[in-house]
C-alpha positions in Angstrom: -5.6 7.1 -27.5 -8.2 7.9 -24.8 -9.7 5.3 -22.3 -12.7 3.3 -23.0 -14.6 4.8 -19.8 -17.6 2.0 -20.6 -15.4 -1.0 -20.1 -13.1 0.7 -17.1 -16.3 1.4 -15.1 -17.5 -2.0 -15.4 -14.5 -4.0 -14.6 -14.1 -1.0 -11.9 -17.4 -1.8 -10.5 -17.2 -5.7 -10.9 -13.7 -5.9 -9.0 -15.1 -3.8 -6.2 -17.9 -6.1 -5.1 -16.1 -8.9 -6.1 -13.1 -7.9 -3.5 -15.5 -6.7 -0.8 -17.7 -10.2 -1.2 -14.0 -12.3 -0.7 -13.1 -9.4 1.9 -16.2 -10.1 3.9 -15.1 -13.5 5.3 -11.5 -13.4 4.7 -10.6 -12.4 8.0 -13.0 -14.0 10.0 -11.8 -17.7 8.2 -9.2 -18.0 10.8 -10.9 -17.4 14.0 -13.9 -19.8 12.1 -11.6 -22.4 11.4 -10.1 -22.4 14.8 -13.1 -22.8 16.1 -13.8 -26.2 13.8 -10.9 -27.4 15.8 -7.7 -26.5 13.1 -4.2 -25.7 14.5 -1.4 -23.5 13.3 -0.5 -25.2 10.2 -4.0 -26.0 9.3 -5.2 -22.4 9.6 -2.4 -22.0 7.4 -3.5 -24.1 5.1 -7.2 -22.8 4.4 -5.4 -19.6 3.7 -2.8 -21.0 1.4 -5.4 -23.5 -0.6 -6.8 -20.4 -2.4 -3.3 -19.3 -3.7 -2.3 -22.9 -4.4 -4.4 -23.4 -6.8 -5.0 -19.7 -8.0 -0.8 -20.3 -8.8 -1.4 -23.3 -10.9 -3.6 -21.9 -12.9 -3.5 -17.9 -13.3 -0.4 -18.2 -15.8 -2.2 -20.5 -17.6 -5.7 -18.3 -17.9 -3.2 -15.3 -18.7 -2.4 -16.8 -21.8 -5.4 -17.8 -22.8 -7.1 -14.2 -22.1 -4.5 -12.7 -24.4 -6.1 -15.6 -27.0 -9.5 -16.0 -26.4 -10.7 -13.3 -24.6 -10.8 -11.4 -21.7 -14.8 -11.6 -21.1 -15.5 -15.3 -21.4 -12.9 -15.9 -18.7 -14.1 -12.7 -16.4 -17.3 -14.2 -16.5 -17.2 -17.8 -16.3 -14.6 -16.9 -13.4 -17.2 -15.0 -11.5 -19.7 -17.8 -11.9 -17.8 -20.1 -10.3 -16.6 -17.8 -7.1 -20.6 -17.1 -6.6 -21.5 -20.9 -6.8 -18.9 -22.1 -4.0 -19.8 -19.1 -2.0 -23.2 -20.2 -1.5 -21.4 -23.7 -0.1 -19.5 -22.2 2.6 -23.1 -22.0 4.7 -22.7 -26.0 4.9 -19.5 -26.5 5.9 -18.8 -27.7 9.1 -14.9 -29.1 8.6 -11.5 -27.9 8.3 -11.4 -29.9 5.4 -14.4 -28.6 3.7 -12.7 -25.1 4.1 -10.0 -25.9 2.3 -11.5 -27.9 -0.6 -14.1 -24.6 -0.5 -10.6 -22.3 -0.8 -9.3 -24.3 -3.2 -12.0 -24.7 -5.6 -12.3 -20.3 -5.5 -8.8 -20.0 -6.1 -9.3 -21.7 -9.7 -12.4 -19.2 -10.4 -9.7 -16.2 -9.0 -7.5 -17.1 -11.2 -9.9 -15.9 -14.1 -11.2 -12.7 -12.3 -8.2 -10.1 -11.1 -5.4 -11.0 -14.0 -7.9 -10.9 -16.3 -9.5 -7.7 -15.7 -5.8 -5.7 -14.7 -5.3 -7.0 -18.3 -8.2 -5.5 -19.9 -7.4 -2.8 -18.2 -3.8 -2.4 -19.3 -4.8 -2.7 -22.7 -7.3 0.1 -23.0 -4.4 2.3 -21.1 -2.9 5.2 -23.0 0.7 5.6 -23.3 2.2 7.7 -20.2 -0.9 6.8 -17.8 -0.1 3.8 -16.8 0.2 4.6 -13.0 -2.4 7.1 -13.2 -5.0 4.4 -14.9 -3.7 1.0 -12.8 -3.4 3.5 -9.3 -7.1 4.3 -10.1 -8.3 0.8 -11.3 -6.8 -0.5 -7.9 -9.5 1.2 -6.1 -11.6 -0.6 -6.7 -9.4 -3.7 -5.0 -8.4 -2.1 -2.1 -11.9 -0.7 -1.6 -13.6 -3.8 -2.3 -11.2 -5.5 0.6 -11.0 -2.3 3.4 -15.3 -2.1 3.3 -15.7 -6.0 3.4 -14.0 -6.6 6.5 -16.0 -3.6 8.3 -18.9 -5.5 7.4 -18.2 -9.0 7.6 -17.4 -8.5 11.4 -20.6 -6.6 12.2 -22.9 -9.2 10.0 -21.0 -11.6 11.9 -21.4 -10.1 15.5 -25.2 -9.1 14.0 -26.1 -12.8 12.9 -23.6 -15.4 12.3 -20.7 -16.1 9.6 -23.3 -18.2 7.5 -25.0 -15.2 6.6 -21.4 -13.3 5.9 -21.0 -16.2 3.6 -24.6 -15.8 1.7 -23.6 -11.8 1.6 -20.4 -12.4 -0.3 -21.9 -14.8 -3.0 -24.9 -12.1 -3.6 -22.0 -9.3 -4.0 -20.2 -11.8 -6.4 -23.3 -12.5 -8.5 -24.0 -8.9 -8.7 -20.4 -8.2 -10.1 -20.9 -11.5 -12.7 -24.4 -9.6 -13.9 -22.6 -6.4 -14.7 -19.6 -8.5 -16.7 -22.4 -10.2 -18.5 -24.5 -7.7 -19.4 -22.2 -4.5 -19.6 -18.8 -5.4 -20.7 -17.8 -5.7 -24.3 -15.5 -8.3 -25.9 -12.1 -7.1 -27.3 -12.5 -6.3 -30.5 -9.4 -5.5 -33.1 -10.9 -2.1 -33.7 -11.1 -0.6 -30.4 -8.4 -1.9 -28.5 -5.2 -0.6 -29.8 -2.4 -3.5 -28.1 -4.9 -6.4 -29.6 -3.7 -5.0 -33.1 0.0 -5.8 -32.5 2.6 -7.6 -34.9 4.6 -8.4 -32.8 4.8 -12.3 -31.5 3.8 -12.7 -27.5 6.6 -13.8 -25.6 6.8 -17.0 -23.3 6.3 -17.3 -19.6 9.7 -18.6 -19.7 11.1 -15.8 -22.0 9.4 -13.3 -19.7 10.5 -14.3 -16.2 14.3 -14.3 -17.9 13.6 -10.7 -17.9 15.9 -8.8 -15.3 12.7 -6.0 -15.5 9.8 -8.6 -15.4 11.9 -11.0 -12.7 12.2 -8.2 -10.7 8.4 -6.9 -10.5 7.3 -10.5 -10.0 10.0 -11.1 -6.9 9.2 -7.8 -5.4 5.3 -8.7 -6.2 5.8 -12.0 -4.2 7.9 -11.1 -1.7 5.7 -8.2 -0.5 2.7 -10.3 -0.7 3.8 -12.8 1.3 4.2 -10.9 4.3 0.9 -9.5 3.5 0.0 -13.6 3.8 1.2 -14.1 6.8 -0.4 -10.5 8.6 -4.0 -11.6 6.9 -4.0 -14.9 8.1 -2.4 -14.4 12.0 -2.8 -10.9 12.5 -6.8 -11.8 13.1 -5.9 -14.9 15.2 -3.5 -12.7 17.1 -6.1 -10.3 17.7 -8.6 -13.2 18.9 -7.0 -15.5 21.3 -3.9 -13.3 22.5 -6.7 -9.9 23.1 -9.5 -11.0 23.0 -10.9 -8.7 20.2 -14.3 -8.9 18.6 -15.2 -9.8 15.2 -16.0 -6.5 14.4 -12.6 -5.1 15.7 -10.9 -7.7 14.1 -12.4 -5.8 11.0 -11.7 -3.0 11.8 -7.9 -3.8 11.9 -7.6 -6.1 8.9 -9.7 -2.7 6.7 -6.8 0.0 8.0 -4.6 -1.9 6.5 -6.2 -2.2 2.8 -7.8 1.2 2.9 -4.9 3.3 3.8 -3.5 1.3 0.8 -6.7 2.1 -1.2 -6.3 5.6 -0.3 -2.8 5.8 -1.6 -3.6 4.3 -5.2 -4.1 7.1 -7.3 -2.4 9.7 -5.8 0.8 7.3 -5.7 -0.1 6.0 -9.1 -0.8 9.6 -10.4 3.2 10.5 -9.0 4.2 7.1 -11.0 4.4 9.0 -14.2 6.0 11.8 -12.6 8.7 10.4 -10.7 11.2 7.3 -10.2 9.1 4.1 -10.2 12.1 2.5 -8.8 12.0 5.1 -5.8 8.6 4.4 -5.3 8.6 0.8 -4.9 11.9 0.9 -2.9 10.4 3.3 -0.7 7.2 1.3 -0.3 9.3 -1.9 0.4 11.5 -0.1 3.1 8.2 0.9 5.1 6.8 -2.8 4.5 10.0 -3.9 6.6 9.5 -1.4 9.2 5.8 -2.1 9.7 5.6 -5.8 9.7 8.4 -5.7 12.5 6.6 -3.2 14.3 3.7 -6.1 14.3 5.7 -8.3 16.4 6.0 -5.5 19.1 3.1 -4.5 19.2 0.9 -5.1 22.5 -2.2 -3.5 22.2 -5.0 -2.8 19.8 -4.0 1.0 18.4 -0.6 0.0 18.0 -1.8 -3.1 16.2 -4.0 -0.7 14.4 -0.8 1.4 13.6 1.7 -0.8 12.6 -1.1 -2.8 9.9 -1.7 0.9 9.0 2.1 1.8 8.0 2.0 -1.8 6.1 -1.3 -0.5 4.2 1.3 2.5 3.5 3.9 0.4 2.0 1.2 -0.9 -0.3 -0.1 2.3 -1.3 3.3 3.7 -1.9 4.9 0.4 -4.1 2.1 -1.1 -6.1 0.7 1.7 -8.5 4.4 2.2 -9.5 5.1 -2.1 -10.0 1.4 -2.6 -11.8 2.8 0.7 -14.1 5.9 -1.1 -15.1 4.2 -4.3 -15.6 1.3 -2.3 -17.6 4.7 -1.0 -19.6 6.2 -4.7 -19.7 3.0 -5.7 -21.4 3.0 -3.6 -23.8 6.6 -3.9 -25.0 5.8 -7.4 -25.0 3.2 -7.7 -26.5 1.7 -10.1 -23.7 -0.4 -8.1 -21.3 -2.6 -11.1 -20.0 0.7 -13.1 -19.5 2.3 -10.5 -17.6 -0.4 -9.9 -15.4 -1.4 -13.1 -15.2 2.8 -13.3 -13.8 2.7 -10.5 -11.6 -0.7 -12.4 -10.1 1.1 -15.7 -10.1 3.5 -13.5 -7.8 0.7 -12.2 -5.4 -0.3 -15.5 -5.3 2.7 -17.7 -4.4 2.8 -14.9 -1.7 -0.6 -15.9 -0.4 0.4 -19.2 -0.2 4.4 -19.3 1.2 3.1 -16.9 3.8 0.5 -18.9 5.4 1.9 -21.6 5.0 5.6 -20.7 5.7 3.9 -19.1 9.3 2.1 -22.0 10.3 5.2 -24.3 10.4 7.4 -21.3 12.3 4.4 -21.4 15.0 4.5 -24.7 15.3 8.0 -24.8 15.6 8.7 -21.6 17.4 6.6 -19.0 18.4 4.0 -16.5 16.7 6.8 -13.7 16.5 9.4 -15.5 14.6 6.7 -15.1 11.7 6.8 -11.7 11.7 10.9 -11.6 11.9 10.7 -13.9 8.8 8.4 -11.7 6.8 11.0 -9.0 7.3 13.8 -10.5 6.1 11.7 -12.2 2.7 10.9 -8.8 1.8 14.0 -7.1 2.7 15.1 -10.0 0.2 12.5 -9.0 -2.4 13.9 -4.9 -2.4 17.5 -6.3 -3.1 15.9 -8.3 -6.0 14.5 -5.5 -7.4 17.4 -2.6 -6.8 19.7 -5.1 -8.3 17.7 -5.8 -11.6 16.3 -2.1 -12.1 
């Protein structure tokens, strides 16, 4: 079985604009809702409202991918993320932010899982790293470019026209799913032919293997929630940094990662997996400690850097055994649709979870606490694989 090249170039292409459109204002919501007037917590909570309800309902879109459909989703999906875009350049509250976040979580929840899905089911047997490493490219591209530019549009013009720029990148990538990707069909995708009965979400988190990726998934991912959301407000009111530095920061981060996805991914079906992600969540611990210490801008710049690493190093080798998961299962939009329920509760404990410690404590004790929840997340997975 050789990979469709048609359909991985378009979901390729559609995921990369799509990331670098959400990338483009992502780290520039906190300093933007601080200056509406939010605190800690609230900040906190127009990160987490994307992940809240992109949890709710990404196992449930799973599912229905792996019974509908992959392209009615992907598209319907990026419709949605395009329309609310173009309403961020009226709001003027805190509490339009969130509704905003929460409204583009849903429409998330139909665009990543969904295409990692399509993706996992064109891949051959033996590739999966290889394929997933390269398909994440396009993610971690998408995310290092848009914060680069969303801080100089922003120090160019204003965020209202970052905004605008991210719903014309998102309507770009819902013209190519539209015109350019084909629906599944039983003849040309070989895991839609399977006998074998699709397990539960229920069945499949009772899965020492699949519990494991997902609680390595959401660990990880939540420290990576509580760097996107404070690292930037760090950056603004403790050293004053620009907009466009505070891109600059936020982009080491994913593109290092970026960098790392196929050659990691490529070593994936090579090497131990389990290696891989251990050694990945090792460096996560390291780095995200190395945040609290740090007391200028380059060692900012370094420590995010080494977290990128982690990334670069772990995920390729998870998304391959989930791709593997899938496949055994016979549920590929269900187990990526768990493995993003797992990015997602990450996205929204961290935030969350960081806004309360601040409140409470201080802004290093959220750092201190992202160590130990991943340190937690590596013991989960060494003990189940």
């Amino acid at each position: 079985m050789s990979i469709n090249l048609k359909i991985f170039n378009t979901l390729f292409l559609a995921v990369f604009v799509t990331a670098m459109g959400a990338g483009l204002v992502a780290p520039l919501l906190p300093v933007y809702a601080h200056e509406l007037g939010a605190g800690a917590f609230q900040i906190g909570l127009v990160f987490g409202a994307f992940s809240l309800t992109r949890s709710i309902f990404v196992p449930y879109f799973g599912k229905l991918s792996d019974r509908k459909g992959k392209k009615p989703l992907l598209t319907t999906g990026l419709f949605i993320y395009f329309f609310l875009s173009l309403i961020y350049t009226t709001s003027k509250s805190v509490e339009a932010l969130i509704a905003l976040r929460l409204g583009q979580g849903f429409a998330s929840a139909m665009i990543l899982p969904v295409a990692q899905a399509y993706v996992g089911m064109i891949t051959p047997s033996h590739k999966e790293g290889r394929i997933m490493g390269l398909f994440n490219i396009s993610l971690y591209g998408g995310l290092s470019l848009g914060p680069l530019l969303g801080g100089v549009v922003t120090d160019w013009y204003n965020i209202q026209i970052s905004f605008l720029s991210m719903g014309a990148l998102v309507l770009f990538g819902f013209l190519i799913c539209l015109f350019f990707l084909p629906r599944e069909t039983r003849s040309g995708i070989e895991a839609s032919v399977s006998s074998k009965k699709a397990m539960s979400y229920l069945e499949l988190i009772k899965t020492p293997s699949v519990f494991s990726l997902f609680a390595f998934r959401t660990c990880f991912t939540t420290c990576i929630g509580i760097t996107w959301t404070f690292l930037p407000f760090l950056a603004s009111t403790s050293m004053g940094l620009s907009s466009s530095a505070i891109g600059v920061l936020v982009m080491v981060n994913v593109f290092i990662a970026g960098l790392f996805q196929a050659p990691m991914g490529y070593l994936a079906d090579r090497f131990s997996k389990k290696i891989l992600v251990t050694a990945g969540g090792i460096i996560a611990v390291v780095s995200i400690l190395y945040i609290n210490r740090a007391s200028s801008f380059g060692e900012l710049v370094l420590a995010n850097g080494f977290l990128g690493l982690a990334g670069g190093i772990s995920f390729p080798a998870i998304m391959a055994l989930g791709v593997i998961e899938g496949r055994r299962t016979a549920a590929m939009g269900s187990l990526m649709g768990l493995l993003a329920l797992g990015h997602s509760l990450g996205m929204l404990i961290g935030p969350l979870l960081a806004g309360v410690l601040i409140d409470l404590f201080s802004l290093g004790t959220i750092f201190i606490a992202g160590a130990i929840i991943m340190g937690g997340g590596i013991l989960v997975f060494l003990r189940n694989n």
